[in-house]
C-alpha positions in Angstrom: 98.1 106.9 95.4 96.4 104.0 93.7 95.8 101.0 95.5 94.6 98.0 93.9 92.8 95.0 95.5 93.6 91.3 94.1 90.5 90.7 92.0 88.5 93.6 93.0 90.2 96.3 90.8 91.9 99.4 91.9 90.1 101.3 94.8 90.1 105.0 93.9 90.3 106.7 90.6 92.4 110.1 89.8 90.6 112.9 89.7 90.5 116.7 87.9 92.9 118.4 89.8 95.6 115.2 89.4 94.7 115.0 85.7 95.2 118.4 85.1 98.8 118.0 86.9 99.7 115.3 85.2 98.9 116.8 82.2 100.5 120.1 82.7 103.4 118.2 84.0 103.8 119.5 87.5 102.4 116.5 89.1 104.8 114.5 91.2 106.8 111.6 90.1 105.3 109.4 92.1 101.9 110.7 91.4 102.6 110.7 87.5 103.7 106.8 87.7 100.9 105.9 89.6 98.5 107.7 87.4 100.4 106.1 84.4 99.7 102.8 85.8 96.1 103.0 86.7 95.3 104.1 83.4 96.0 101.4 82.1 93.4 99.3 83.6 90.8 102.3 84.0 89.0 103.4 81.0 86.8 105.9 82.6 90.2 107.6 84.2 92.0 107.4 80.9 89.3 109.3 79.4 89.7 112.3 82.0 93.4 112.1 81.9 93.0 112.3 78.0 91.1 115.0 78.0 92.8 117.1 80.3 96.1 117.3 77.7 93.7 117.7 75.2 93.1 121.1 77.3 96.6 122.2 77.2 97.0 124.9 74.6 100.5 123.8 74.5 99.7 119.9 73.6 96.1 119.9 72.2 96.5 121.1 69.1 99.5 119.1 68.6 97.9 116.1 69.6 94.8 116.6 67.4 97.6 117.1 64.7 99.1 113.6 65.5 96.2 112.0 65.2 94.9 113.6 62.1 98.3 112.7 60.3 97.5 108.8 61.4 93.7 108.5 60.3 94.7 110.3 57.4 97.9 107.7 56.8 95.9 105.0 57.5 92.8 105.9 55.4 95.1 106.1 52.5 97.2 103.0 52.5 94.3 100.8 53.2 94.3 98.1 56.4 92.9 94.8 56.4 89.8 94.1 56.3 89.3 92.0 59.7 91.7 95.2 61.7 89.3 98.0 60.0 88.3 100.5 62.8 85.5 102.9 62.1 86.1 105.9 63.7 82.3 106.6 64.5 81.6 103.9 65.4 79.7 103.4 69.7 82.9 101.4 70.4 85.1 104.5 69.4 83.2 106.9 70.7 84.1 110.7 70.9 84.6 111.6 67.2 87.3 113.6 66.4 88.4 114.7 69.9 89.2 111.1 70.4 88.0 107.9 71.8 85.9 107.5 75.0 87.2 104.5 76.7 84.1 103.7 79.4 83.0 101.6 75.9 86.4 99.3 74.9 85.3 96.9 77.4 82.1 96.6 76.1 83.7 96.9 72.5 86.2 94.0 73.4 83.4 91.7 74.7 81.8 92.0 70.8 84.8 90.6 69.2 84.9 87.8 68.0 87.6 85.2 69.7 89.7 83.4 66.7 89.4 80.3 68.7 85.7 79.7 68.8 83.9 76.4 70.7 82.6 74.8 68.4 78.2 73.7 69.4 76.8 70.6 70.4 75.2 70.1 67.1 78.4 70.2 65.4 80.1 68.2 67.7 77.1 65.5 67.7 77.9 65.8 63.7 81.7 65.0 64.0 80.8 62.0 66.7 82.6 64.2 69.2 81.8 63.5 73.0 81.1 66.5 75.0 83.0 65.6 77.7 86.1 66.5 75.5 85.2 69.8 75.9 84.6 69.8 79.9 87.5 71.5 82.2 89.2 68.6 84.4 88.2 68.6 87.8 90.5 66.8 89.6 91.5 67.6 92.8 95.1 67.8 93.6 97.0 65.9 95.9 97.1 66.2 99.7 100.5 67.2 99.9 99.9 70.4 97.9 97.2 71.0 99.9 99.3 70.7 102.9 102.3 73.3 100.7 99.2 75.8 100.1 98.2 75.6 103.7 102.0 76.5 104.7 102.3 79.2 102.3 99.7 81.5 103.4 100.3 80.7 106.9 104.1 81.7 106.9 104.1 83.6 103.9 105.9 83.2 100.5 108.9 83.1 102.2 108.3 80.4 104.6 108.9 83.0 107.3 105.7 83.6 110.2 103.7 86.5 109.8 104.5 87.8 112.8 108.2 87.7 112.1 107.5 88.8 108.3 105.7 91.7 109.6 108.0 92.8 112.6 110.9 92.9 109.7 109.2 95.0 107.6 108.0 97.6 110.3 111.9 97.5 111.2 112.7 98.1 108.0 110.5 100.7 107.6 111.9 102.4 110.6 114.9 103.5 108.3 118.6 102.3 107.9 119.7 104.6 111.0 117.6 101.9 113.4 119.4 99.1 111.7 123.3 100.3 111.9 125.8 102.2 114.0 123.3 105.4 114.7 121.7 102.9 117.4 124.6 101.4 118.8 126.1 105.0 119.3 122.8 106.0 120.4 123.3 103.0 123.4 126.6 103.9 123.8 126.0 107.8 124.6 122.9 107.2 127.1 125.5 103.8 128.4 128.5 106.1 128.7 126.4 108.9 130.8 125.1 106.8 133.4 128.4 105.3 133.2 131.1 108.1 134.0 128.5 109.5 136.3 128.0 106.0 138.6 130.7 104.6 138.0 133.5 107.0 137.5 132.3 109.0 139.8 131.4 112.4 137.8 127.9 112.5 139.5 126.0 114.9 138.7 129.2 117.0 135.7 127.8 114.2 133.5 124.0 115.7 133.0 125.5 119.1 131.0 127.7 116.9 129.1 124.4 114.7 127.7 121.9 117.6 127.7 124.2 119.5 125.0 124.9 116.6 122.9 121.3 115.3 123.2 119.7 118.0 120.7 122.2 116.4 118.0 121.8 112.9 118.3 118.4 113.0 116.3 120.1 114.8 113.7 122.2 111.6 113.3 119.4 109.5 113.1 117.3 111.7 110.4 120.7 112.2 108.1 121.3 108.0 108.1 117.4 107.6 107.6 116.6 108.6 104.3 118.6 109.7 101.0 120.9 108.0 98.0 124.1 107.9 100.6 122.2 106.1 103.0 119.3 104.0 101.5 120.4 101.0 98.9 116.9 101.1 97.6 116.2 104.8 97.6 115.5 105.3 94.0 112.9 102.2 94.1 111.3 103.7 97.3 111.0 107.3 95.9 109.7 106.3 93.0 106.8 104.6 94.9 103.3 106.5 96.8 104.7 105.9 100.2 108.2 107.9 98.9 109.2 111.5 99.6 108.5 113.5 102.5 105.9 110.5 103.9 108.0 108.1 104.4 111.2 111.0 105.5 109.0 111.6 108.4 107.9 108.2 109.2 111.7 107.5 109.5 112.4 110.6 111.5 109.7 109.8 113.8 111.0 106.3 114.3 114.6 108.1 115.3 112.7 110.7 117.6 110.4 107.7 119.2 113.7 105.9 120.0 116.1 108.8 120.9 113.4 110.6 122.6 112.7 108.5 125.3 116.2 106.8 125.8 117.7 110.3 126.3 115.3 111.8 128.3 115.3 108.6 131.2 119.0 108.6 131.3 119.0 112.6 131.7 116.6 111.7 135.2 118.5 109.5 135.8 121.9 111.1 136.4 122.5 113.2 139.3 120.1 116.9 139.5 122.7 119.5 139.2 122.1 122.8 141.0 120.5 125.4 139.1 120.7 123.2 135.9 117.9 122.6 133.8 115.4 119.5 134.1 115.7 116.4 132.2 112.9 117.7 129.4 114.9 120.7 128.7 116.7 119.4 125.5 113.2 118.3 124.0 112.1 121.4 122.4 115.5 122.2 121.2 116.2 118.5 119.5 113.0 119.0 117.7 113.4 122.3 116.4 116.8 121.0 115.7 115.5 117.7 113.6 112.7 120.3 111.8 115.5 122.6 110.5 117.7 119.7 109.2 114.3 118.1 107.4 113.9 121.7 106.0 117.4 122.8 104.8 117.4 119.2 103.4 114.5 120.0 101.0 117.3 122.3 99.4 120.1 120.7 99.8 119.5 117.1 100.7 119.5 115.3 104.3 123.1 114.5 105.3 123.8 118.1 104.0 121.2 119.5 106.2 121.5 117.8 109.1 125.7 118.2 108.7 125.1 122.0 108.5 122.6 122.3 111.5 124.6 120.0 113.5 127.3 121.9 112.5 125.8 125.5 113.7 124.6 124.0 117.1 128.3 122.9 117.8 129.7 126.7 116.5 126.8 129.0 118.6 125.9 126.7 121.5 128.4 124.1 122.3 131.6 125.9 122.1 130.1 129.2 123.7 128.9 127.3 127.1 132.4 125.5 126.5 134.2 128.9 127.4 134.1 128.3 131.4 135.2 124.9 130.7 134.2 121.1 129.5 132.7 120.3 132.5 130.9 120.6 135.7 129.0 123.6 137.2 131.1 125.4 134.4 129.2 124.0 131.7 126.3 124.1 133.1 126.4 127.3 134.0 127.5 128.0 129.9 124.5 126.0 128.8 121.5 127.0 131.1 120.7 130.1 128.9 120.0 128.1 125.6 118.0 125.3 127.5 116.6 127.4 131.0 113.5 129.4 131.0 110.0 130.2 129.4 111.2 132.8 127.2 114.1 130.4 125.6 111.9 127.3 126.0 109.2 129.8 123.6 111.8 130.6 121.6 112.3 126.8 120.6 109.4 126.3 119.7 108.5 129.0 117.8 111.9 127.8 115.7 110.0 124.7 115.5 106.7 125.6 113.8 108.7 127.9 111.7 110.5 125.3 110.4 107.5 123.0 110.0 105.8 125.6 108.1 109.0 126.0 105.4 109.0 122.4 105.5 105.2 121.8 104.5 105.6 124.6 102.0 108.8 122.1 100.3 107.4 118.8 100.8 107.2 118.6 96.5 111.0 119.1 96.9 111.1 115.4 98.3 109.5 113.9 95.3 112.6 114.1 93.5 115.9 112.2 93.6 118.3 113.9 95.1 121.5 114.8 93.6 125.0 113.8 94.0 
């Protein structure tokens, strides 16, 4: 998307392809606004984006009607003499087809300003000192000095930078780092090493966690991004770093904090006999988070995650359930979806597979979703 630097303009320009989106009207919404906005400070890019809906069949000629009707309105009624535009003119280049804008700056620097500075001959004429014309030059006080100084230290705000910029990475991180999904992520990994130490489960606990592990991502990803769980959603997807970007950023945050926390407690607890590792839940949580990312692309994220989260409970949690809730039976319900190269394959094939449908949707996320 367009970035612009404070006095130095913006840094890219938009090009055929995303003029000819735009045009069509299949670019994204965040793409459109941001083209929207850069034209209006970029000749040379209004000019493409101009003519590439003058290349639509269904909007040129329509266009090329519009503005007919107007030159021909306003040749007959007349306009002032000092707001007169000649059409053929090198600072309305482009004829008929319409204006070239690489030349309005050029254009606008002719013009004449309506307040004019008047020249030292005519202000020696009037008696008119010169010096009533310089711009003051006094310097301002020390104690503004000392208020700018503070500001771009500590920010607008008055808060450090390092503070300022830790809050915004956190909030970047999502809503689900910042409310209950944590807290219950702690209290999971907490309760584990709990009932196993202190309770005295030992090693029952580790089925227990490794089949609510895959889960616990999806969780995170559904409280992470969306209109039930973001106050500002509409504002961030209607900005570049919306849509599937910043989804994934927030999922990655959830994965780089779940991921890790779930994993040490697992090696933690007690090795059970004939179980699987620590690492075994890895490959299925993340083909678990992929499908939930992907379904939501239909149907939004809470849905998504609600309906895989919903499956793993139905086909894996209450099958290895059968035997019982605990202990070697569960274990021994749960090794065949965690245990082995062919299931571990298996996972991750899921996983790419749902990466692929998901890369094939990302457009999907430039919308809002709907209620």
């Amino acid at each position: 998307m367009s970035r612009e630097r404070p006095g130095r303009g913006p840094t890219w320009h938009v090009d055929a392809e995303l003029a000819a989106r735009y045009a069509a009207g299949t670019a994204a919404e965040s793409d459109a606004w941001s083209v929207e906005k850069h034209i209006e400070a970029c000749g040379t890019c209004a000019a493409l984006v101009s003519s590439a809906a003058r290349a639509v069949p269904e909007t040129g000629p329509l266009l090329a009607g519009i503005r007919a009707a107007v030159l021909e309105r306003v040749a007959a009624e007349g306009l002032p003499e000092r707001a007169a535009v000649n059409v053929n003119s090198p600072a309305y280049a482009g004829g008929p087809e319409g204006p070239t804008y690489g030349n309005a700056g050029a254009a606008a620097s002719t013009t004449a300003s309506p307040r004019t500075t008047a020249s030292p001959a005519a202000r020696a004429s009037t008696g008119e000192s010169p010096a009533a014309h310089a711009a003051p030059t006094t310097n301002p006080p020390a104690d503004a000095r000392t208020s700018a100084t503070h500001t771009t230290a500590a920010g607008a705000t008055g808060v450090s930078p390092r503070l300022s910029r830790a809050a915004r990475v956190l909030w970047a991180a999502g809503p689900a780092l910042r409310g209950a999904w944590a807290v219950a992520l702690g209290v999971v990994v907490l309760g584990a090493l709990g009932l196993s130490y202190g309770a005295g489960l030992g090693a029952s606990v580790r089925p227990l966690l490794l089949v609510t592990a895959p889960v616990l991502p999806l969780a995170g990803v559904a409280l992470s991004y969306g209109r039930h769980a973001d106050p500002l959603y509409e504002v961030v997807t209607s900005t570049p770093s919306g849509g599937l970007r910043l989804l994934l950023v927030r999922a990655a945050a959830v994965l780089g904090v779940s991921v890790p926390a779930l994993t040490l407690a697992g090696a933690a607890l007690p090795p059970a006999a004939g179980g699987p590792g620590a690492a075994a839940w890895l490959l299925p949580g993340l083909a678990l988070t992929l499908a939930a990312l992907a379904l939501g692309s239909f149907v939004g994220s809470r849905r998504g995650a609600a309906a895989v989260g919903g499956a793993w409970a139905l086909f894996v949690v209450a099958p290895a359930t059968v035997g019982g809730p605990a202990g070697a039976a569960l274990m021994a319900g749960a090794a065949p979806y965690f245990s082995g190269p062919a299931v571990q394959s298996g996972w991750a094939a899921g996983a790419l597979a749902c990466a692929l449908l998901l890369a094939a949707r990302r457009r999907s996320f430039d919308h809002l979703e709907t209620p």
